[in-house]
N, C-alpha and C positions, 0 to 999 in steps of 0.2 A: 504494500500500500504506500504508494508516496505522498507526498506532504498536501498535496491540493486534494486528495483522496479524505485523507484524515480531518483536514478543515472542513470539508462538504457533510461529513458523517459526525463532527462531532462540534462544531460551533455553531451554535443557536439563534448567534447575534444578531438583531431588526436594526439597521442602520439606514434604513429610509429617513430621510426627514418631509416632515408632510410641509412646510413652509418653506425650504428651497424645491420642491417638486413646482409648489404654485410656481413660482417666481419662474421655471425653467418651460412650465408647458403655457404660460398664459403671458407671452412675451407681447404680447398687442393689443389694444381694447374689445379687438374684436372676439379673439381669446376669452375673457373675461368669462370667471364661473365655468371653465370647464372643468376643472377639479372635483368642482362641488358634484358639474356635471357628470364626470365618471366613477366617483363615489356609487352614485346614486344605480346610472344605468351598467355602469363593469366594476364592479364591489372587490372581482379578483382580477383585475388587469394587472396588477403590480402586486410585485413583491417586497416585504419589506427587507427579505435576504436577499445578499448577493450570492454568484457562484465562485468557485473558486478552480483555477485552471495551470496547470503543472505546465512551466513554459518550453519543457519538450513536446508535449501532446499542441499545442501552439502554433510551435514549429512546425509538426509535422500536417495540421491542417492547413497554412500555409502552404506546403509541399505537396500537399496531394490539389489543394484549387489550383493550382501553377499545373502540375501534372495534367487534370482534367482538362482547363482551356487550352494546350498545346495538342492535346488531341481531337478536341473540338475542330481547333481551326485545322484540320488535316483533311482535304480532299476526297477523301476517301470515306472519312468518316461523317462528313457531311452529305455527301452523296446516299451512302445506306438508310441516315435520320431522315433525308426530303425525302426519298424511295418512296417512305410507308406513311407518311403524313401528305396535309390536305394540299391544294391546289395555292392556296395564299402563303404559304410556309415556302412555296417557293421564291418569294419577291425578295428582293433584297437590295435595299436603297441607300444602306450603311451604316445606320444606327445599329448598337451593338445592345442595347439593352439594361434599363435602369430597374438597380434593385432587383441582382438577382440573391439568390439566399441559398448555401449551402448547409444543410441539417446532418447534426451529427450527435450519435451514442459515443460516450466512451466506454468502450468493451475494454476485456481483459487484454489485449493489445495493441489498446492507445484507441483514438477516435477511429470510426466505422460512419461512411457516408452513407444515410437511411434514405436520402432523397437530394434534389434540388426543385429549386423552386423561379422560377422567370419572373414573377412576379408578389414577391416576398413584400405582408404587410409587416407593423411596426418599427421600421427602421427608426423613424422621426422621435415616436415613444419613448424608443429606447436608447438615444439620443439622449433627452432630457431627463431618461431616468434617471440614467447613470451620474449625471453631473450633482441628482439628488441623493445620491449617496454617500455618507461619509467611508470613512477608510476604517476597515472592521478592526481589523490588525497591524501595527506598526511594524515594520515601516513602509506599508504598502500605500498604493494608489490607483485608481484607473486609470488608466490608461489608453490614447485616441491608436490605433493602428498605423496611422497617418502622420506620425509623429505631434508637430503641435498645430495641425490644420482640424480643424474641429469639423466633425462629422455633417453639420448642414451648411458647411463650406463645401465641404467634398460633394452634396449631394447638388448643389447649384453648380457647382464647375462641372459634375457628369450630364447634368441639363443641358448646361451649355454645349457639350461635349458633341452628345446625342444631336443638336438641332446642329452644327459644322458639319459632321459626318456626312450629311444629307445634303445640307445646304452649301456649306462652305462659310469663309467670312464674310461676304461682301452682301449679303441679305441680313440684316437682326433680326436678332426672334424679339417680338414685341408679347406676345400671348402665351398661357398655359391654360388646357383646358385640362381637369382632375375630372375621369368619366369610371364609372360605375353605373349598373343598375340600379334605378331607387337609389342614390346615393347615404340618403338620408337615414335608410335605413339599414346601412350596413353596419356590420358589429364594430370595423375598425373605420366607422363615419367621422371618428373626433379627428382621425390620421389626416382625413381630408384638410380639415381647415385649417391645421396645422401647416400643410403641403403650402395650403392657398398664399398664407400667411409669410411664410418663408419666403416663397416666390415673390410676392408683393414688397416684402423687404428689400430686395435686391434687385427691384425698377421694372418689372414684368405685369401685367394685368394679368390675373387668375382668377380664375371662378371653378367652382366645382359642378358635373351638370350629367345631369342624366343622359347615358348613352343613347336609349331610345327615341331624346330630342332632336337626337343632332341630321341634319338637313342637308344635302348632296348638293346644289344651285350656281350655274352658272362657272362652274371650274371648280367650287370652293367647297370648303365646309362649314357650315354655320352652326351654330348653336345661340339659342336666345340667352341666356347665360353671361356673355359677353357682350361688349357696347354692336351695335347694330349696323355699325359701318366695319366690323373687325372679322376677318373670318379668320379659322382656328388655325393657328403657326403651329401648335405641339399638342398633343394629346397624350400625356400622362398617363396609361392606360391600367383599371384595376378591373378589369372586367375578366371571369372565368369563360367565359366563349372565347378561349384561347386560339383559337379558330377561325372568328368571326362568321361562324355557317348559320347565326341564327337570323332569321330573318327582320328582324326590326334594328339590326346592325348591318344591313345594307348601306347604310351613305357611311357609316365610317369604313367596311371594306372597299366601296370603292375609291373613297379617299385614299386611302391604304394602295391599292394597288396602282395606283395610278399617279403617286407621290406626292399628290395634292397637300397632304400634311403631313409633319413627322409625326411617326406611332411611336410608342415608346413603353413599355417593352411588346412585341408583334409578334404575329405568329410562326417568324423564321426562329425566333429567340425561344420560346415556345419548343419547335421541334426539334432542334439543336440541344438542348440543354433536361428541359422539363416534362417531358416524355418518360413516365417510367421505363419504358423498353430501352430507353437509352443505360440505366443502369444494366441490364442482361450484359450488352455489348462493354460495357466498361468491367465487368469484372471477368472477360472472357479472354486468358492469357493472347489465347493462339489466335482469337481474331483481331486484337489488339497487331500482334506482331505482322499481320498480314497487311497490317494496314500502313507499315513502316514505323510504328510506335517504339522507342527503344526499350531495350532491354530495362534500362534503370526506370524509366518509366511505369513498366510493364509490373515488375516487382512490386515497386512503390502501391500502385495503386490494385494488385492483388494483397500485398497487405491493410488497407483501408476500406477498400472496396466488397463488402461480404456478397457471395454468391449468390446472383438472381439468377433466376429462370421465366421462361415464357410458359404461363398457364396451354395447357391443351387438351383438349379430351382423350389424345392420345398416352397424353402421360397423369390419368386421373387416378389412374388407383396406386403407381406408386407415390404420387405428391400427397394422396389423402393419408398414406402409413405413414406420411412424413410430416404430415401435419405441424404437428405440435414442435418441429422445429425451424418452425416456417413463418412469416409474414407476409398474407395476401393482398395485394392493392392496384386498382386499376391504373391504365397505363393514362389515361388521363384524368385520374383524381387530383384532388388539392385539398385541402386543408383536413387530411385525415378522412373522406368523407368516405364509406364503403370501402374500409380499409381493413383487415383483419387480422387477430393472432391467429395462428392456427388452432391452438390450443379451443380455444371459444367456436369455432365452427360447431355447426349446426349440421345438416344435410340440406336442409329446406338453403342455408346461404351457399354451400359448398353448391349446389343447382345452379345458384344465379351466378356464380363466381366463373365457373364453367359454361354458362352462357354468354358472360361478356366476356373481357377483353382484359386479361389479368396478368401480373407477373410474380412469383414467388422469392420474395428476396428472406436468406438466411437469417433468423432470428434474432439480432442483440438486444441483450435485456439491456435497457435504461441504467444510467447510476441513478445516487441517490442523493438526494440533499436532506440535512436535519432543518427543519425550520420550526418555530415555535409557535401556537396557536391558544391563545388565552391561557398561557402558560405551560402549555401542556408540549412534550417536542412529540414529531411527528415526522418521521421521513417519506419526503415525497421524491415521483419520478423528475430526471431533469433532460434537455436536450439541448444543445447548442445551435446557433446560426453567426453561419458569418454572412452581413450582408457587402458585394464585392460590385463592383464595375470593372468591368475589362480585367478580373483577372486580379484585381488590387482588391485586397481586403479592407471597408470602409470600418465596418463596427463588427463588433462580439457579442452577443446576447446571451441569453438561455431563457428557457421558459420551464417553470416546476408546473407539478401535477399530480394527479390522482386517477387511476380509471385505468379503460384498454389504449386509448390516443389521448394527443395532446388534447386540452382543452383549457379554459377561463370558467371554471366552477369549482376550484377547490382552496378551500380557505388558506389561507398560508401560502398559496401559489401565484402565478401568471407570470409576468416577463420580469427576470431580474438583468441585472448588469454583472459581467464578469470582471472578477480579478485572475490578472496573469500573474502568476507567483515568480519574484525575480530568480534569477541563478545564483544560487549562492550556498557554499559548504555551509552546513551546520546550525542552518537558518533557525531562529526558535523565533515565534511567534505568540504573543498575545493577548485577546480582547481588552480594548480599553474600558477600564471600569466593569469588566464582566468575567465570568469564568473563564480560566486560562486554556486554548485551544490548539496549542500546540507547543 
């Protein structure tokens, strides 16, 4: 057990402060009462623990995102991803894709990549969570990825990033539009005005706005949302029709196809990246190597990368004896949704699992975090995210829990902030003013 090990299992410490969290999430007027407001509406969005993270296991998640985007951008292996996805997956206008999110277990040999994600909520969140933490244990701190660029710096220069790629410099982007369904009523809705807020800091019109508004007319895209002479420069995109095949998202695919607007993150980023089937292929030595992937590559990310499989009725009845050391999940799920242990299978879901369109990734069990709940400790499940642009790690997260997937219902849990524990012989650590934790 190493020392970030033993912190996570054995110090209890709530080092939230609820009066730097205001000051950090309610930076505008228009901000105002949001605190109160996700008191109220997400009671377990946040944690009042931090995690605690061994800065080889760090390392080596660094090493495996670097690994995965150099096999991304390989020919070959983008050729396979468009093969099997939809007709819009093939466009590609240059944006690379904001906020993507790589999920990870730490298993008994270091972190294990359970997923990625093209379009990873709470970045922003967890952002200002982190700044509302104090430091559990001396002489620690958090720490930005990015050295002293602060994470919604990074996330406005990837904006900017994303509208060059497409455009170049010689056009400004003047607009961002934040599009979801019902936006209003999405769970991670406060992220929205946050986004807005940020943007508008930094000289941009923003509005947040319903996908099924937005209007195809005269070359352009509109959205009422935005002043009435403005048509939409960037599109923000937090919409699950990762695809765009649903029918009331006509004018943004064809804006999309047709480059009238930059999309951000699209559905080349999508089938590239966020595709479970793309995990099969990445922990598959020999198709890797085929593909001209090196050898050190190869290794690396069969060490990190735990073995998926492609669901088939052909391979039903050894996968079902295999069950229970298995994790079911569709190739195009997100957020946990239709997602399963094996253990928990039914027959009535193992039907429907073998009806759709499934992949079988090897089982790592969660660590754990102690955290404290009206005194009482309580160890819950934890998961890590790095959210990255191009390949550069912007923040660190984790989110605690309770249940079979993540989730925002378990008291003592939601999104905490990571500490990377420094390198150092002999290191003793601990809590200020509280039980000694290491």
């Amino acid at each position: 057990m190493n020392l970030a090990e033993a912190l996570n299992l054995g110090c209890a410490c709530q080092t939230l402060e609820p009066l730097r969290l205001r000051e950090q999430l309610e930076t505008t007027p228009a901000l105002g009462g949001l605190v109160a407001q996700l008191a109220q509406s997400h009671p377990h969005l946040f944690s009042s623990t931090a995690v605690f993270m061994d800065s080889r296991d760090h390392a080596r998640i660094l090493e495996a995102i670097a690994a995965i985007e150099r096999v991304i951008a390989l020919p070959a292996w983008q050729a396979q991803a468009l093969a099997r996805a939809s007709a819009p997956s093939a466009v590609d206008h240059g944006p690379a894709g904001v906020f993507m999110g790589y999920d990870f277990h730490m298993g008994l040999q270091g972190p294990q990549l359970i997923e990625i994600n093209s379009n990873a909520g709470g970045a922003l969140l967890n952002a200002a969570l982190a700044r509302a933490h104090r430091a559990c244990c001396a002489p620690l701190a958090l720490r930005e990825p990015s050295g002293n660029t602060s994470p919604e710096t990074a996330f406005v220069q990837m904006i900017r990033s994303e509208w060059a790629l497409q455009r170049g410099t010689a056009q400004p982007l003047r607009n961002i539009l934040v599009v979801d369904d019902d936006p209003l009523q999405q769970y991670l809705a406060p992220e929205f005005e946050m986004a807005c807020a940020l943007f508008q800091a930094h000289g941009l019109v923003s509005a947040v706005g319903d996908a099924r508004e937005l209007v195809w007319r005269d070359g352009s895209l509109w959205h009422p949302a935005l002043p009435a002479d403005m048509p939409v420069d960037l599109v923000y995109n937090r919409l699950t029709d990762f695809v765009l095949q649903q029918p009331e998202h006509s004018a943004l695919a064809q804006a999309w196809s047709l480059g009238a607007t930059v999309l951000t993150p699209h559905p080349r980023t999508h089938a590239l990246y966020a595709d479970k089937r793309n995990l099969v292929a990445l922990s598959h030595a020999e198709g890797l190597r085929s593909w001209g992937v090196t050898e050190a590559d190869v290794q690396l990310l069969g060490q990190v990368v735990p073995t998926t499989e492609q669901v088939s009725r052909a391979q039903a009845e050894a996968l079902w004896a295999r069950r229970k050391s298995l994790f079911f999940k569709p190739a195009n799920g997100f957020g946990a949704r239709a997602a399963y242990r094996g253990d928990k299978l039914t027959r009535r879901v193992w039907d429907e699992i073998l009806a759709g369109d499934y992949v079988a990734q090897t089982l790592v069990p969660p660590s754990e975090r102690l955290v404290s709940v009206d005194g009482q400790a309580r160890r819950l499940k934890l998961d890590l995210r790095a959210y990255t642009y191009q390949g550069q790690v912007q923040l660190m997260a984790a989110r605690t829990w309770q249940g079979q997937t993540t989730n925002f219902r378990t008291e003592g849990g939601g999104f905490s902030p990571v500490l990377v524990l420094p390198e150092a012989e002999g290191l003793s650590l601990s809590c200020g003013g509280h039980t000694p934790c290491g």
